[in-house]
N, C-alpha and C positions, 0 to 999 in steps of 0.2 A: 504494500500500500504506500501513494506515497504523502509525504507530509505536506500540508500547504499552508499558506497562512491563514484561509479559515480555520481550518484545524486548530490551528494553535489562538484562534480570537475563539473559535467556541469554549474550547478548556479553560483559556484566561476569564469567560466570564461566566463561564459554570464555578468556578472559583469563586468569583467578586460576589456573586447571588448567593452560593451557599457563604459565605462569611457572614452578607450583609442576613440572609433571613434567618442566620440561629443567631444573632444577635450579636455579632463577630463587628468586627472594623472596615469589612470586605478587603478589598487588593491594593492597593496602594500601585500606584505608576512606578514605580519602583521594582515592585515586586513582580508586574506584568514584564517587565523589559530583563527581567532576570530568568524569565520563563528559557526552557532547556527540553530539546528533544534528544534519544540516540537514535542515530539508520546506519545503515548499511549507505555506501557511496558509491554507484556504479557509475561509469563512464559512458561515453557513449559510443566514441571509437572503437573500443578492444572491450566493451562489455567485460572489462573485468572489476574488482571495486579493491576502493582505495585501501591500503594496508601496511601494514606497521613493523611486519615481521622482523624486519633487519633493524629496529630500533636504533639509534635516530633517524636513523633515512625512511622517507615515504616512498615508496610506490603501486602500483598496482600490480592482484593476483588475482585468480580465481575463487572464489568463495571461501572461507574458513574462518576461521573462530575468531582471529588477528584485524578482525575489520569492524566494531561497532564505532562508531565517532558519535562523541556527544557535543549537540550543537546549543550555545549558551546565548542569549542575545542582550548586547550589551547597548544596542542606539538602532539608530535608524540615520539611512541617508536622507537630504531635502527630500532625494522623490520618494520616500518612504520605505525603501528595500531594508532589511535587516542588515545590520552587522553584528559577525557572529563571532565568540572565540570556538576552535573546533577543539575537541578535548579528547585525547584517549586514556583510558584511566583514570587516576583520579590527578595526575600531576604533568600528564603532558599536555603540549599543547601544539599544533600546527603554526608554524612560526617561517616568515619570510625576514630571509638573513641578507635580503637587500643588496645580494651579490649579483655584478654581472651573467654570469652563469645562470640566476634564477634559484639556487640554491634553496629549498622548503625541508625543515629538521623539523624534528619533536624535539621542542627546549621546553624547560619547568614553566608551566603555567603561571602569568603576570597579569590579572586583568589589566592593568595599566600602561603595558607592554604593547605600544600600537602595530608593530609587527606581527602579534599576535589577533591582529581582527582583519573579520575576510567579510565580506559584503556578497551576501547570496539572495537570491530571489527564489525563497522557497516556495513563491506564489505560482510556479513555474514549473511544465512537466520535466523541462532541463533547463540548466542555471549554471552559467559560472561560477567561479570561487575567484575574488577578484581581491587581493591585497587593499586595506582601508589608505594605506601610505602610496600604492602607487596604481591608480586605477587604469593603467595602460596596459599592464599584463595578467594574464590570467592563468590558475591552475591547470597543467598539461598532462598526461600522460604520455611515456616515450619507450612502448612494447613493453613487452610482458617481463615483470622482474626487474623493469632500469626503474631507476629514481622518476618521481611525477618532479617537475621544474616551472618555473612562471614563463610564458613565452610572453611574446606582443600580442597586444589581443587586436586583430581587424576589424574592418567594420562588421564584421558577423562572425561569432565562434567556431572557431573548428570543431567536426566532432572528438576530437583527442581534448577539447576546453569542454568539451559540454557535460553535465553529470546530473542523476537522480537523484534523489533521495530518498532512499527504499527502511519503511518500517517493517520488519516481523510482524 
């Protein structure tokens, strides 16, 4: 299934209702924008999904246990897209190291660490993973087993930029 941002406004205000009608404070704007899904990440060129296995290094594999990413949202762009930190585990986090090369590791989780937010349009059957510091390039895959790298992003995504966002 996959996630959208309806989905995640109908949960944020089945929250706020059930607070506010047992007598609770409801949700606080705060607390909405701190809202957190996990998926699975598949790609769209090589259908394979994003993975962790070789820890720090990201790239993509075929299906296994090494692939849940939990997505945190930390703002919203003007035009209203999410930005998200991506999270694996309880302490990594998807992090653009702002290298020529496009370099993307798993570093210790910083909310404050703007290399660590990626602007996704989960509103969208596929959506890039766009660096918040450099909206020119976007999350790539580059075959099965290499490192995923930020390429340039055109005026229309590749399918090697394009990804899902698949719930169990």
């Amino acid at each position: 299934m996959n996630i959208t941002k309806t989905a995640i406004a109908v949960v944020t205000s089945a929250a706020a209702f059930a607070g506010t009608a047992w007598g609770g404070a409801g949700v606080a704007t705060a607390d909405i924008l701190s809202f957190e899904f996990t998926v699975k990440v598949q790609n769209q060129g090589n259908g394979e999904f994003l993975d962790h296995t070789h820890s720090p290094h990201v790239q993509t594999a075929p299906s296994n246990v090494h692939q849940d990413w939990t997505f945190k949202e930390v703002g919203e762009t003007r035009e209203g897209v999410g930005i998200y930190t991506i999270r694996w585990g309880d302490v990594s986090c998807l992090t653009d190291l702002g290298s020529p090369k496009g370099t993307v590791l798993l570093t210790h989780c910083d909310r404050d660490v703007s290399s660590q937010r990626w602007i996704v349009d989960v509103s969208q059957e596929y959506t890039t993973i766009v660096p918040q510091d450099d909206e020119s390039r976007a999350l790539q895959t580059n075959d099965h087993d290499a490192y995923v790298t930020l390429t340039p992003l055109g005026s229309a995504p590749t399918p090697r930029q394009s990804w899902t966002l698949l719930q169990e």
